[in-house]
C-alpha positions in Angstrom: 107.5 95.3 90.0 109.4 95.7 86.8 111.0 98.7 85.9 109.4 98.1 82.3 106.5 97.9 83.8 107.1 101.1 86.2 108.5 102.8 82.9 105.5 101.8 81.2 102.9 102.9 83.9 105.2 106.7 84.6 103.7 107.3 80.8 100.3 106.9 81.1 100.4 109.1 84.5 102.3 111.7 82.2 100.0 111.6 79.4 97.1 110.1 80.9 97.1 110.7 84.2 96.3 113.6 86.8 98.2 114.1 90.1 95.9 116.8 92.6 95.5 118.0 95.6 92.0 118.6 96.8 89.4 119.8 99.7 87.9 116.5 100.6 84.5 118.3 102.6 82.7 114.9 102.6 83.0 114.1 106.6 82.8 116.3 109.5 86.4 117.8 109.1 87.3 119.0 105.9 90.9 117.5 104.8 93.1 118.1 101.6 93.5 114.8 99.9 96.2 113.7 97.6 94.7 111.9 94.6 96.4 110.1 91.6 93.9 109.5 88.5 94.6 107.7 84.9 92.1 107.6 82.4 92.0 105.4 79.2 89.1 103.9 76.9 90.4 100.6 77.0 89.5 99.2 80.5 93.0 97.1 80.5 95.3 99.8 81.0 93.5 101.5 84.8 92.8 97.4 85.8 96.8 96.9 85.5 97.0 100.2 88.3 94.7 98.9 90.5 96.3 95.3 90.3 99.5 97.1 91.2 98.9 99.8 93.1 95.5 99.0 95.2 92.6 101.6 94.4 89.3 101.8 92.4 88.1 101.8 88.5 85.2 103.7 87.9 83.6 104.1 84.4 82.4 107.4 83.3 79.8 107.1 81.0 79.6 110.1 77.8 76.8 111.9 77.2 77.6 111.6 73.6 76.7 107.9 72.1 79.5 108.2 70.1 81.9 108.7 72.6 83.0 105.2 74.0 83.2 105.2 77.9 86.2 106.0 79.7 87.8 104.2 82.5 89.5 105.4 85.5 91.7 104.6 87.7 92.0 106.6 90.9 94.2 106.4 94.0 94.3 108.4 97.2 96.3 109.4 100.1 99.0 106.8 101.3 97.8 104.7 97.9 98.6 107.2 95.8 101.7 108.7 97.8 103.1 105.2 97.2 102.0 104.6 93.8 103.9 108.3 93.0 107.2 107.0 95.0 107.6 104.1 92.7 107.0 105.9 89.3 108.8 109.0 90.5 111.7 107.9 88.5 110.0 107.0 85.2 108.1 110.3 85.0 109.2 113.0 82.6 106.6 116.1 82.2 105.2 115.2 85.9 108.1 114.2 88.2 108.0 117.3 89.7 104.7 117.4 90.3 104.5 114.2 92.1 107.8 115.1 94.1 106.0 117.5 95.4 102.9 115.7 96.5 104.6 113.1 98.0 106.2 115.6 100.2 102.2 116.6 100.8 101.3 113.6 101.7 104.6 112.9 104.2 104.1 116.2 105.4 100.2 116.5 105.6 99.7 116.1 109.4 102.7 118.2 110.2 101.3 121.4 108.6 98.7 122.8 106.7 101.1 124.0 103.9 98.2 125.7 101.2 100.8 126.9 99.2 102.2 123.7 98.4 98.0 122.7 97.7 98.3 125.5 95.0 101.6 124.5 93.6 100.8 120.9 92.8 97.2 122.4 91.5 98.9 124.5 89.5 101.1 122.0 86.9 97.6 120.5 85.9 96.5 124.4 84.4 100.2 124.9 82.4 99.8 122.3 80.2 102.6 120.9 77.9 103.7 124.0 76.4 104.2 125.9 79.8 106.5 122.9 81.2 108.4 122.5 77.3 110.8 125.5 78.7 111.7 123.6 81.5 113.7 121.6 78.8 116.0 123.1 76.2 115.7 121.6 72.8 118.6 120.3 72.5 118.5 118.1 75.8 115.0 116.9 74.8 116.2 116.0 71.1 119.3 113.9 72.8 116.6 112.3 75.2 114.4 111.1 71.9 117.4 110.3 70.0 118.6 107.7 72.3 115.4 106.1 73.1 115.5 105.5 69.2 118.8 104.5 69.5 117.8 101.8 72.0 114.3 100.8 70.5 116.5 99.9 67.7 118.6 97.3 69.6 114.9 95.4 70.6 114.4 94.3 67.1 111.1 93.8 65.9 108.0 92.4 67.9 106.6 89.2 66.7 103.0 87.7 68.1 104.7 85.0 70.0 106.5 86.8 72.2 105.0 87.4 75.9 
């Protein structure tokens, strides 16, 4: 796959997207399950992760009529493991996050590490403003400035082009 397209996909996991660890009790034996979610309202965006990744698309329906439905995209285990391995790179407020449940997943037969459970829980209850320390301003502000810098050098984006 692209790296533009990986680059592209690493965003909507970080803005988007959800990266858990949870007690699957559906079976006989209970099992924490590693689990990789992207929601949108546009259907296009969690079809392109399931045509690149493998998994499912569900549609939630609202209980509001004027809410339009969301779609989402949701991968599990190895799928997800994999999926997490190739954006790993691309990620910026979750790369952490999914570092750490891929070693879950690698590890998940070796031991029953709860701790580690509760860690990766734990970046989806901070939030952006928890994690924004974990940058200084100044680092972030050079990050921005040269993504500017290189949108720049694309030029503008005419209809023709694919």
């Amino acid at each position: 796959m692209k790296e533009t397209a990986l680059a592209y996909m690493a965003g909507f996991v970080d803005g988007e997207g959800c990266i858990r660890v949870a007690l699957n009790q559906s079976g006989k034996y209970p099992f924490y399950q590693l689990t990789v979610r992207v929601y949108n309202t546009n259907c296009i965006v969690p079809n392109f992760f399931k045509q690149s990744f493998g998994g499912a698309v569900r549609i939630n329906k609202r209980n509001n009529p004027n809410h339009r439905p969301l779609f989402m995209w949701q991968a599990s285990c190895r799928l997800a493991c994999s999926c997490l391995k190739q954006l790993e790179p691309y990620l910026m407020m979750k790369r952490e996050q999914a570092q750490l449940a891929i070693l879950f997943q690698e590890q998940k037969h070796k031991n029953k590490n709860l701790e580690l459970v509760e860690t990766i829980n734990s970046y989806n209850r901070r939030g952006a403003e928890a994690i924004k320390h974990e940058l200084d301003d100044k680092s972030c502000s050079e990050f921005y400035q040269q993504i500017y810098a290189d949108s720049r050098t694309l030029g503008p984006i005419s209809s023709t082009q694919n």
